[in-house]
Backbone as CSV, one residue per row, in Angstrom:
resi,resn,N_x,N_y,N_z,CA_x,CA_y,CA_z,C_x,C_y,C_z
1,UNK,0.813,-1.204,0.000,0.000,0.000,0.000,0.858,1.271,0.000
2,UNK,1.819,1.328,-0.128,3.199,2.019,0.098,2.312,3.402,-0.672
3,UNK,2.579,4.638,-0.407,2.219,5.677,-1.151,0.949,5.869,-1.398
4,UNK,-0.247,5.248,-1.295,-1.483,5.374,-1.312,-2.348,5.949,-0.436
5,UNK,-2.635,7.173,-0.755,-3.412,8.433,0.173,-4.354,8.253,0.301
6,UNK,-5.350,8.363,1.693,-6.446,8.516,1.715,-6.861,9.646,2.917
7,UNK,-8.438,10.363,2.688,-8.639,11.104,3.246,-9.768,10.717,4.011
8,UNK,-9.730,11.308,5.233,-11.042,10.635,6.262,-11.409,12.016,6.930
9,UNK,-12.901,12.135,7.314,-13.616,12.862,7.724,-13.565,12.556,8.821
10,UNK,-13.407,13.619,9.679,-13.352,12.948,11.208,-14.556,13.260,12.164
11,UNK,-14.932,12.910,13.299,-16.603,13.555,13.833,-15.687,15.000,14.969
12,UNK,-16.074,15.413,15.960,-15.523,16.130,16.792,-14.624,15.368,17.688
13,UNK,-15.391,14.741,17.652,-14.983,13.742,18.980,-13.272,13.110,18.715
14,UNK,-13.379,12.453,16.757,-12.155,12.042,16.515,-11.490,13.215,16.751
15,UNK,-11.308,14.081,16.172,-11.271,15.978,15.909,-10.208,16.028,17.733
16,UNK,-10.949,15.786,18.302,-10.596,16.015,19.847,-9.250,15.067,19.799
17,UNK,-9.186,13.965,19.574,-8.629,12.829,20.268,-7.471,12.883,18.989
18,UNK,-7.555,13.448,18.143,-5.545,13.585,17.199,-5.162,15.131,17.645
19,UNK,-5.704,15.853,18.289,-5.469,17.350,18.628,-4.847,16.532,20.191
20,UNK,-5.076,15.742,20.940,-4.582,15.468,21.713,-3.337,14.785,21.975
21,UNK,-3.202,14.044,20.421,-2.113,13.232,20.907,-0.665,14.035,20.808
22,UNK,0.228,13.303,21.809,1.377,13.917,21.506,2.959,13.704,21.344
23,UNK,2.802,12.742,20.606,3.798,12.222,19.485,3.457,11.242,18.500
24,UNK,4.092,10.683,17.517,3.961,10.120,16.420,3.697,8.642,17.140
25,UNK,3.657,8.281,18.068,3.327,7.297,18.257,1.993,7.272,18.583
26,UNK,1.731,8.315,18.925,0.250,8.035,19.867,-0.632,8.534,17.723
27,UNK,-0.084,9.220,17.633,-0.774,10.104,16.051,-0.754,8.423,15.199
28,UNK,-0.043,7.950,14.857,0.029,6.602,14.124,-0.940,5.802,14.833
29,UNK,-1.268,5.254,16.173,-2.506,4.871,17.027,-3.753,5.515,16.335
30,UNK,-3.690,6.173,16.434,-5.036,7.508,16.657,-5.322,6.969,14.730
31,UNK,-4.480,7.025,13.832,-5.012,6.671,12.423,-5.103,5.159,12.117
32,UNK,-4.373,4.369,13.079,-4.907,2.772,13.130,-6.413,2.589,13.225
33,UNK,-6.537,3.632,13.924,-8.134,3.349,14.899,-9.083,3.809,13.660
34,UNK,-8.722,5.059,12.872,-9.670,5.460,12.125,-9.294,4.331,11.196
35,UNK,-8.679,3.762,10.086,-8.276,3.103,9.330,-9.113,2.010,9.813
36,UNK,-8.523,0.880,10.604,-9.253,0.230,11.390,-10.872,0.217,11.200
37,UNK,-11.706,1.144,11.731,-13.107,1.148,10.792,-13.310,1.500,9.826
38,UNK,-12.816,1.933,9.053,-12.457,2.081,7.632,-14.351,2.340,7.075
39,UNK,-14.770,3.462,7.752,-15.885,4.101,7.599,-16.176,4.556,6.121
40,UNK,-16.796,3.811,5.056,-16.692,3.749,3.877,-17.465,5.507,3.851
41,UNK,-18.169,6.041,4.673,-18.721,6.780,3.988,-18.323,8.088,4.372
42,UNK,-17.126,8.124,4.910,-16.200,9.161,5.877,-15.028,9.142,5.135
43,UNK,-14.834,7.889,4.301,-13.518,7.976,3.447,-13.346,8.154,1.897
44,UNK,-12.269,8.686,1.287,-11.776,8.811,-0.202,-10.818,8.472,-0.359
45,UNK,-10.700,7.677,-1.048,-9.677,6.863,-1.162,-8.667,7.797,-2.640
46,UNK,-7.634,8.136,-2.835,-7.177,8.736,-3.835,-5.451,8.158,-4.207
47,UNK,-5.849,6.781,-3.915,-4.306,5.885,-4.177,-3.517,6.503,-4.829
48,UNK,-2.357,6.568,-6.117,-1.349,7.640,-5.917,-2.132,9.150,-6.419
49,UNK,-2.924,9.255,-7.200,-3.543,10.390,-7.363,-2.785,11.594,-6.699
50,UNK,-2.924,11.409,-5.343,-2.579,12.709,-4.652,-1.673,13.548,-4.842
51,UNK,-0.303,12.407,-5.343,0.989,13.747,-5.198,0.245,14.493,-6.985
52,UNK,0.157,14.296,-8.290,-0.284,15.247,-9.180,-1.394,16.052,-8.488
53,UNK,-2.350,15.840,-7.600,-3.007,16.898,-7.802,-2.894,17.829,-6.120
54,UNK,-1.820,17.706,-6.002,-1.428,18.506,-4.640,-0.716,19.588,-5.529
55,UNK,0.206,18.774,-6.279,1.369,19.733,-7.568,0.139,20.985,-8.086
56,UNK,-1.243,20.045,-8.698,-1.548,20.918,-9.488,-2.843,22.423,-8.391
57,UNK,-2.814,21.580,-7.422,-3.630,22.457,-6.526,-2.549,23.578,-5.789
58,UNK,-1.596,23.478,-6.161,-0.100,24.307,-5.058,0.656,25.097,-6.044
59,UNK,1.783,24.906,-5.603,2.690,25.488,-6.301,3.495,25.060,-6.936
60,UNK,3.331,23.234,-7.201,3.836,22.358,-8.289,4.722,21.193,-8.016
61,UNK,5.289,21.982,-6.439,5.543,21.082,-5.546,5.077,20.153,-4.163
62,UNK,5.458,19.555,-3.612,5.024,18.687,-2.629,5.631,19.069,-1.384
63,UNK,5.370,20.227,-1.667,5.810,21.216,-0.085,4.639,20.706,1.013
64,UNK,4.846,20.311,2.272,4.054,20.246,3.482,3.501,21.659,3.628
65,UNK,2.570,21.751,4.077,1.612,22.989,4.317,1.403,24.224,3.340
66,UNK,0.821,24.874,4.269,0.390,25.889,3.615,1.238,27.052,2.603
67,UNK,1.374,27.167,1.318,2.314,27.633,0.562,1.682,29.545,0.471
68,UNK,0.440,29.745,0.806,0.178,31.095,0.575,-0.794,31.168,-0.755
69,UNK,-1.052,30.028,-1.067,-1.822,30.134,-2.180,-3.199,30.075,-1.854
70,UNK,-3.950,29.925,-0.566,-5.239,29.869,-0.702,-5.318,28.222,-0.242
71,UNK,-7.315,28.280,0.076,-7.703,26.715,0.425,-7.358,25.514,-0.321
72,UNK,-6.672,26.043,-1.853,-6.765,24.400,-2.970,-5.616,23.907,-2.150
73,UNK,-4.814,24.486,-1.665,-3.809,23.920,-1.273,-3.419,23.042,0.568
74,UNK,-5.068,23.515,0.746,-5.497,22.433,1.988,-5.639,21.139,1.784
75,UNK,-6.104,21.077,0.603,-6.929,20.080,-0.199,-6.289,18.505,0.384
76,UNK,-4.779,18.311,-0.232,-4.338,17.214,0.281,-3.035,17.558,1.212
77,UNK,-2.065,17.924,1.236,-0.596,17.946,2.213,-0.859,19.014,3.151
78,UNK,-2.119,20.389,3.003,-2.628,21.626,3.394,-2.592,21.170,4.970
79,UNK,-2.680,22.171,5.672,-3.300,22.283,6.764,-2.041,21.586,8.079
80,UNK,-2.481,21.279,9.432,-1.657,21.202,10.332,-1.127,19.437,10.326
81,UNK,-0.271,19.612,10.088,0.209,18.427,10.229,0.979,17.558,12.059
82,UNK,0.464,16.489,11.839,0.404,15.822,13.282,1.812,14.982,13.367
83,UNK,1.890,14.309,12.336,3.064,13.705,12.487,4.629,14.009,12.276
84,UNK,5.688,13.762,12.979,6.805,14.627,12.409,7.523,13.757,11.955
85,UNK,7.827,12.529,11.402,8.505,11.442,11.214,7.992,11.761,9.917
86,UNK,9.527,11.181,8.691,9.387,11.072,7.439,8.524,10.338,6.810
87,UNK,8.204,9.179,6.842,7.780,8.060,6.629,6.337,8.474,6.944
88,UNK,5.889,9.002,6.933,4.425,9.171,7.070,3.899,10.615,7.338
89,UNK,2.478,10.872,6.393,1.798,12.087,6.765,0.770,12.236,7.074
90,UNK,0.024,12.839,7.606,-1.016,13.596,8.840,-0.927,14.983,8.815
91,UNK,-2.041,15.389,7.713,-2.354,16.567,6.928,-3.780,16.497,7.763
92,UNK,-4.077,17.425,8.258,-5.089,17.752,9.364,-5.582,19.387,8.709
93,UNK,-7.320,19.457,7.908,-7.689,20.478,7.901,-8.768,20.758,8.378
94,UNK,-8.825,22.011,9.274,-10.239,21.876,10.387,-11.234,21.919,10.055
95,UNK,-12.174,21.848,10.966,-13.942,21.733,10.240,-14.381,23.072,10.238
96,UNK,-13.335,24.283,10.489,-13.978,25.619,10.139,-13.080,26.169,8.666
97,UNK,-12.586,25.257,8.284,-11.382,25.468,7.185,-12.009,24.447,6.063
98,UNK,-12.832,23.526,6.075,-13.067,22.983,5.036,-14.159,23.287,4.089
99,UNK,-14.791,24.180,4.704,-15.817,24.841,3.865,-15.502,25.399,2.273
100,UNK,-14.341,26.174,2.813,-13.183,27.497,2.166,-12.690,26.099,0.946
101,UNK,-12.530,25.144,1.717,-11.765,24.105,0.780,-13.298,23.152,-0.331
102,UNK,-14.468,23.103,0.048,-15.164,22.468,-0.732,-15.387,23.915,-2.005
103,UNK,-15.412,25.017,-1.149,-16.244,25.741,-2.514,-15.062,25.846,-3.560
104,UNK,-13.735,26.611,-3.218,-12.671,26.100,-4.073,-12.470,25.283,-4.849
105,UNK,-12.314,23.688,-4.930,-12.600,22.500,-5.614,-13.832,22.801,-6.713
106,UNK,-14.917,23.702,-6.333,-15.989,23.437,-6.837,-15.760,24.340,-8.466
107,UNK,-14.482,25.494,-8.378,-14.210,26.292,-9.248,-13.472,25.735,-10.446
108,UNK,-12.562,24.120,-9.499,-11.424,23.674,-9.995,-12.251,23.032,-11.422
109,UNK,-12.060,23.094,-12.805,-12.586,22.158,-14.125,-11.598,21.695,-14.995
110,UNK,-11.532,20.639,-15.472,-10.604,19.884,-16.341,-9.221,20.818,-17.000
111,UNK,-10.425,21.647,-17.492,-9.010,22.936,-18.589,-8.337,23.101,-17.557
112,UNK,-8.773,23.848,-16.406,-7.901,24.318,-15.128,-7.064,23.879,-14.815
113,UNK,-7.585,22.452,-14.780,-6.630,21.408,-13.776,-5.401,20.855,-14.780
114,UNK,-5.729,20.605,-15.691,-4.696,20.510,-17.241,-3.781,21.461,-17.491
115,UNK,-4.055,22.319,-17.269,-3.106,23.236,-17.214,-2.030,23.315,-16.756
116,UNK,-2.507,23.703,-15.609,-1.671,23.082,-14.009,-1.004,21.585,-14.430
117,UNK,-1.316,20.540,-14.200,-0.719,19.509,-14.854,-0.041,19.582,-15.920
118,UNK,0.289,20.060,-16.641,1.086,20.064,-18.032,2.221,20.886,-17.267
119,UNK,2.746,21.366,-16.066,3.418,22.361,-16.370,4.480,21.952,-14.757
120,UNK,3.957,20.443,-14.882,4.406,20.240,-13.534,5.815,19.659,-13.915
121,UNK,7.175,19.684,-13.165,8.406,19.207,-13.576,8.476,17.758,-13.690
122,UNK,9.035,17.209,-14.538,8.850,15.442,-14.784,10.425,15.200,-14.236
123,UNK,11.172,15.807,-14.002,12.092,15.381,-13.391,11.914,15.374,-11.910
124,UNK,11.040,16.364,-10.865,10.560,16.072,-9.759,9.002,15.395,-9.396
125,UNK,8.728,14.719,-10.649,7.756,13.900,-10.720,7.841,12.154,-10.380
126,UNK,7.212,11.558,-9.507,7.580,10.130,-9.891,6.607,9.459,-10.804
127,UNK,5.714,9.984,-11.417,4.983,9.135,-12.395,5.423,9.758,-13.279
128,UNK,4.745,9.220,-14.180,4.943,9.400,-15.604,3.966,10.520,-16.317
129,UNK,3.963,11.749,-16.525,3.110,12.810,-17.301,2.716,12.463,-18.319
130,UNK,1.465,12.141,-18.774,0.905,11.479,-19.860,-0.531,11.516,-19.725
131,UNK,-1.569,11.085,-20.840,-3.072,11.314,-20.379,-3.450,10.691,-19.631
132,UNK,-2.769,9.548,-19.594,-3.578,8.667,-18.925,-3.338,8.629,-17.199
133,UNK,-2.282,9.678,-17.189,-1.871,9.755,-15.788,-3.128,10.780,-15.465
134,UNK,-2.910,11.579,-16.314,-3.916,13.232,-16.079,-5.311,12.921,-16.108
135,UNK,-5.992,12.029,-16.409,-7.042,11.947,-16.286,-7.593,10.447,-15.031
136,UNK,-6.296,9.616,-14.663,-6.328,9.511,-13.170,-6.761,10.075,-12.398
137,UNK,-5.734,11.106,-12.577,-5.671,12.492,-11.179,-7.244,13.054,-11.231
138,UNK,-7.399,13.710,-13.070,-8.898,14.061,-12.672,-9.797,13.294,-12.119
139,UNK,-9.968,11.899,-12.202,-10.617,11.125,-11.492,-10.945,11.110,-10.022
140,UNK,-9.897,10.853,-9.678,-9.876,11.345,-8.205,-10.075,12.599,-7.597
141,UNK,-9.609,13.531,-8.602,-10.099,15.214,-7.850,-11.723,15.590,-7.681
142,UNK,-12.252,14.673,-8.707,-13.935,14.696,-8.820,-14.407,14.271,-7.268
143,UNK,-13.690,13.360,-6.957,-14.620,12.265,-5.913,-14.008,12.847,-4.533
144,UNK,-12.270,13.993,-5.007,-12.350,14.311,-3.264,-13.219,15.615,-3.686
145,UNK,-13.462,16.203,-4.869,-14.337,17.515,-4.714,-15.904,17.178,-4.141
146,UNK,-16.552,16.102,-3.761,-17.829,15.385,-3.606,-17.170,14.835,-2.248
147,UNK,-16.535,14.971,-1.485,-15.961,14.803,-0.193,-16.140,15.580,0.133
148,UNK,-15.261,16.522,-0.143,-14.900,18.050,0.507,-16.337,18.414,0.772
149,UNK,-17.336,18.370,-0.096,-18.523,19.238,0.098,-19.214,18.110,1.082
150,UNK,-19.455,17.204,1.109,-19.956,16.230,2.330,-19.792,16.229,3.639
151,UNK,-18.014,16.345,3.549,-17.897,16.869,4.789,-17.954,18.404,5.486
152,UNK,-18.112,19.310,4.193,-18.702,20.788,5.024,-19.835,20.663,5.526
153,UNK,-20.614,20.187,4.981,-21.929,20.106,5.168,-22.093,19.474,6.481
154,UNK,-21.548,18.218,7.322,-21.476,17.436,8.294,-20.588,18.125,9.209
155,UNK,-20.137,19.502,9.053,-19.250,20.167,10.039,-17.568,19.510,10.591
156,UNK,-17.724,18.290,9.460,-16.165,17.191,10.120,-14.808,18.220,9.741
157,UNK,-13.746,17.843,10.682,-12.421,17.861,9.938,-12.226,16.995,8.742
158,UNK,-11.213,17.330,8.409,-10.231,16.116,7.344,-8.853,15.898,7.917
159,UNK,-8.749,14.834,7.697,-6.843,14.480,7.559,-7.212,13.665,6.191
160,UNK,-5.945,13.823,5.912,-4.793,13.197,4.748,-3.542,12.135,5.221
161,UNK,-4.174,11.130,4.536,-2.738,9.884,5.259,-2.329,9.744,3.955
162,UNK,-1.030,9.470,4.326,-0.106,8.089,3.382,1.257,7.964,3.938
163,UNK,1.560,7.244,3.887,3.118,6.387,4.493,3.926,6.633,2.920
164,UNK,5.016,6.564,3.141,6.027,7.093,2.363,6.921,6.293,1.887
């Protein structure tokens, strides 16, 4: 499963209990547990998808946090991150911050996102730039843009996992 991102909606309660923990051990616990119920209707699954469309939601790179560009860039690596160990990320965006992040997505459309994608470096790329990569990525940007708005609506946080 090496590299395969997924995003989970969290209730308050989870919300409470990764704001609490306090180190990577207890933060790696705390996403066993969500993983673990693997709440089909709390989760998006966006297997490698993520690193192209973090590139194309940012600044092209796979910078951790917030780059100054606005909510697209909450979307996946955005927001407070929990874990400090390489090998794994815990991209945490709050439930008063994801709103900002569904209507955004909602602007994002193919030309847009193509764009952005065409212009991303293939030498700091690990896939391969091609259509069939680019219309992956759009794939998946559809189904976290139909997240994002699910979970505004339900008042949840988000995190962003993947192991490295």
């Amino acid at each position: 499963m090496a590299c395969r991102g997924v995003l989970f909606a969290l209730t308050e309660s989870q919300d409470e209990a990764l704001v609490a923990t306090r180190d990577d051990v207890e933060v790696r616990a705390f996403v066993a547990d969500v993983e673990g119920a693997w709440d089909e209707d709390w989760l998006c699954e966006v297997d490698k998808a993520w690193d192209a469309m973090h590139r194309c939601l940012s600044d092209g790179t796979l910078r951790l946090g917030r780059c100054g560009g606005g909510p697209l860039e909450l979307v996946v690596l955005g927001g407070g991150h929990h874990y400090e160990g390489e090998e794994y990320v815990v991209a945490h965006v709050l439930a008063d911050q994801v709103p900002a992040v569904a209507e955004a997505l909602d602007s994002v459309d193919e030309a847009w996102l193509r764009e952005r994608y065409d212009v991303i470096d293939p030498d700091d790329y690990q896939g391969v730039l091609e259509d069939e990569d680019f219309e992956y990525t759009w794939h998946y940007l559809q189904e976290v843009r139909d997240f994002y708005k699910k979970a505004a609506a339900a008042g949840r946080s988000v995190i962003f996992t993947v192991d490295q």
